[in-house]
N, C-alpha and C positions, 0 to 999 in steps of 0.2 A: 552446531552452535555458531553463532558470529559474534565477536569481537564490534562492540560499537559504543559510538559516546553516551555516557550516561545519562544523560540528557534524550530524554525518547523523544522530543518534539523536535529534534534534526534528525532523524532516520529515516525521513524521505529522502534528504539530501544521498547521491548515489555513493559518495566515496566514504562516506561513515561506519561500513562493514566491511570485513575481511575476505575477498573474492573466495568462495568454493561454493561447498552442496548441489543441488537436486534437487528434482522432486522423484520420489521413489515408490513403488509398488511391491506391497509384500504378499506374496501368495504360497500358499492358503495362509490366513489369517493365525498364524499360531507361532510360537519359537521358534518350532523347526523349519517354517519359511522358508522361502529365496525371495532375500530382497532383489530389484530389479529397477535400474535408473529408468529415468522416465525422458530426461532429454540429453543425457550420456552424452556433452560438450556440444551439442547442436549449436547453441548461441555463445559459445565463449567461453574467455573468462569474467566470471561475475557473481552476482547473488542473486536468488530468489526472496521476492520479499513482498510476503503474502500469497495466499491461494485458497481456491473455491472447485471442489467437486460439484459437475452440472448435474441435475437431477437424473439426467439419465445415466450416468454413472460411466460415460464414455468420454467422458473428454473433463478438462482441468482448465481453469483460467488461473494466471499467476501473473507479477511483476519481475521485473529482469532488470538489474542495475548495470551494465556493459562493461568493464573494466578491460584496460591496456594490458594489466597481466593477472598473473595469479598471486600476485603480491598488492598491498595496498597500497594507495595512494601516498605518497613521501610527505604528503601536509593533510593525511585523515583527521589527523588528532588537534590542527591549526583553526582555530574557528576563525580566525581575524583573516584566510586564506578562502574565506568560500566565497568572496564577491569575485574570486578570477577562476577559483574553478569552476564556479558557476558558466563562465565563458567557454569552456575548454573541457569539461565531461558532458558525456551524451547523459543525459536525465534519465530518469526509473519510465518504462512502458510497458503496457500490458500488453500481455500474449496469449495463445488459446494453445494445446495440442494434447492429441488422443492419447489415455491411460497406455497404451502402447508403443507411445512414443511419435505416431505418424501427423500428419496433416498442421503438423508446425505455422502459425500464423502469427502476425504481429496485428495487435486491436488501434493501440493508443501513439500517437507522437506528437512530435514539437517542443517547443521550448522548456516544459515544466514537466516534473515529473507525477506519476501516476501511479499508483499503489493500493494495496490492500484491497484485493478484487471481490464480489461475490456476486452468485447469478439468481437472477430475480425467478421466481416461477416462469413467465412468461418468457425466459431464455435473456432478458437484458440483463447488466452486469451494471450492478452500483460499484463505487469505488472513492477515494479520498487523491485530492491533486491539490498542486500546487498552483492550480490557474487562477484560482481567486487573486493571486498577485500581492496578499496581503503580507506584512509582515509581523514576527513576533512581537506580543505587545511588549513582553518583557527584554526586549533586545536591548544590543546596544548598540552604538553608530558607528562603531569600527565594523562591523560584519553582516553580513547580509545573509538573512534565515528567514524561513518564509513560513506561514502554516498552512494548513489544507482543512479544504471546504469537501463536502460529501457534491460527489457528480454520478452522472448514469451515463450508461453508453444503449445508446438503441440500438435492435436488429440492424437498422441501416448504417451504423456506424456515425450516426449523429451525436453527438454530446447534448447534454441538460445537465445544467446546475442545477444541485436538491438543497444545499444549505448557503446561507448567506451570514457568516460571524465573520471576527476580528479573530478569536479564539480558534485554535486547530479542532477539525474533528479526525476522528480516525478509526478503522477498524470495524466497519459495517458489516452485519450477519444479519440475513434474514430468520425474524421469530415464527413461532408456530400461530401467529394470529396475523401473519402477514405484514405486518410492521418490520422498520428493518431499525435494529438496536446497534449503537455506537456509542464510542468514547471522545468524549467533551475537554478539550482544556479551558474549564471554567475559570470566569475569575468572579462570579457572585453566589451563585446556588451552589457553595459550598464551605465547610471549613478553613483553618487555615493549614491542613496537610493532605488533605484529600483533591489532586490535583487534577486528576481524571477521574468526571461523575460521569453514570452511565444516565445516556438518554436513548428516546426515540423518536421516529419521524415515521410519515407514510412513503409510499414508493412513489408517488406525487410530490413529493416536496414540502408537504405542508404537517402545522401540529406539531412541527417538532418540540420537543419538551422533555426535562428531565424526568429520569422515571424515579428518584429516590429526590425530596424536597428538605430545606432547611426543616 
């Protein structure tokens, strides 16, 4: 479990959870298992945030938030402190490495961070980043909080942007009709307590639309 600000539209942000866990493999599938880490400190101290088993069942794409130690950050819980730690933590990037633990790889970098991975049939990895640049609509001007836009990553390691809002999306999973379903921070096709509606979009980029309507 991690400790993070109630508020789920900053947990992109890298210093908003508690540095620990894994990703873990339990074999054979029952109680009696052994559980077995999957990246057993290869990258640090940090967290895991988000992850997508590839179809072929050998390998894992995840997010990794980098942290200076195994303690959190001394201004986690500061929102009016994230316009300098924005300056000063390395951002969430995506990684790849074999349910075994081997062939460890870094996918994503730069400035913003990149999260909530998942692998398309055709082996590309949709994902939710902070490069749209946008900020919270609901903010305020003391602090700097960003949303994220649905992106793809190509085989080549090339980037496409799939969504263009004001609003965060988050949380992409490919359906069984080939559509990939995510979570919306709406502010019109919906209630006034229902804050994340679910939509979907194509693996193209287009169509995106809520799948539940006023």
């Amino acid at each position: 479990t991690q400790q993070t600000y109630p508020d789920v539209c900053l947990n992109h942000m890298p210093w908003v959870s508690r540095p620990g866990g894994d990703l873990f493999v339990l074999s054979p599938v029952a109680p009696e298992g052994q559980v077995r880490p999957v990246l057993d400190g290869q990258l640090g101290p940090g967290h895991v945030h988000g992850m997508d088993l590839n179809w072929d069942g050998r390998r894992v794409v995840f997010a990794y938030a980098h942290s200076e130690s195994e303690e959190p950050h001394p201004l986690w819980l500061d929102r009016t402190a994230s316009y300098g730690l924005r300056k000063t933590v390395e951002p969430i990037h995506l990684f790849e490495i074999g349910v075994d633990g081997s062939g460890l790889r870094q996918l994503t970098d730069g400035e913003w961070s990149d999260l909530d991975p998942c692998y398309l049939p055709n082996d590309e990895i949709a994902f939710v980043s902070e490069r749209c640049g946008f900020s919270l609509q609901c903010n305020e001007l003391d602090k700097d909080e960003t949303s994220c836009n649905l992106y793809l990553r190509r085989s080549d390691g090339s980037i496409r942007r799939m969504s263009v809002t004001k609003d965060g999306d988050y949380l992409p999973h490919v359906l069984d009709n080939g559509l990939l379903g995510y979570t919306r921070w709406e502010y019109q096709e919906r209630n006034w307590a229902q804050i994340q509606s679910l939509w979907v979009i194509r693996p193209d980029g287009t169509a995106s639309d809520a799948l539940f309507k006023q």
